[in-house]
N, C-alpha and C positions, 0 to 999 in steps of 0.2 A: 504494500500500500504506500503512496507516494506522501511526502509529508513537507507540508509546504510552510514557512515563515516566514511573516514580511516586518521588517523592522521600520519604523516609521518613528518620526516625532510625533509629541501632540498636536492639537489642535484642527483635525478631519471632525467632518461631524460624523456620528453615527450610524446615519443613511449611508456616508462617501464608502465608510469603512466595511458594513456588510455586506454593500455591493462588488466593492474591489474583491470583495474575502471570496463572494458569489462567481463574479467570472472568473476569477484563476482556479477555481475549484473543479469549475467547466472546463479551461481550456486545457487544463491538466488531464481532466477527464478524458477528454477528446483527442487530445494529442499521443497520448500515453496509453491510449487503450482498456482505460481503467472505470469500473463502476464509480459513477459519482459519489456513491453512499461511501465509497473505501478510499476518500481522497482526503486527509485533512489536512486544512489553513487553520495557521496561528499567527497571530498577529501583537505584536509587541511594541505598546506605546512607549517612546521617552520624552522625559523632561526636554526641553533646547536646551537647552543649558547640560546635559548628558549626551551630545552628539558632536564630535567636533571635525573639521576640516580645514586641512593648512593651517594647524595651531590656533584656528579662531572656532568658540561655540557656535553651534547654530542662530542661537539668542543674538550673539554678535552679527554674523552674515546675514541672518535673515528679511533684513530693513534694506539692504544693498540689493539684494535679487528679487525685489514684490515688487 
């Protein structure tokens, strides 16, 4: 059974995140060959301030790339 994680910051709304959880769970299914029922997504929110890139938080970068 394929078992899927997506690391994310906070801040998605809860529709964004079910759905994104919804089709990768399909396209895994789909592509893989795999009953949908035996596909799991997990999905693991951080703080910005718990993600960093090129030495700067997200909290930092974040106001630069919106």
């Amino acid at each position: 059974m394929p078992m899927v994680t997506i690391k994310t910051v906070r801040g998605q709304t809860p529709e964004a995140l079910a759905r994104t959880m919804r089709e990768v769970s399909r396209v895994v299914a789909e592509n893989l060959g795999y009953d949908p029922a035996h596909v799991w997504v997990m999905l693991d929110e951080m703080p910005d301030d718990h993600f960093m890139v090129a030495g700067k938080t997200w909290a930092e970068l974040k106001s630069a790339v919106q």
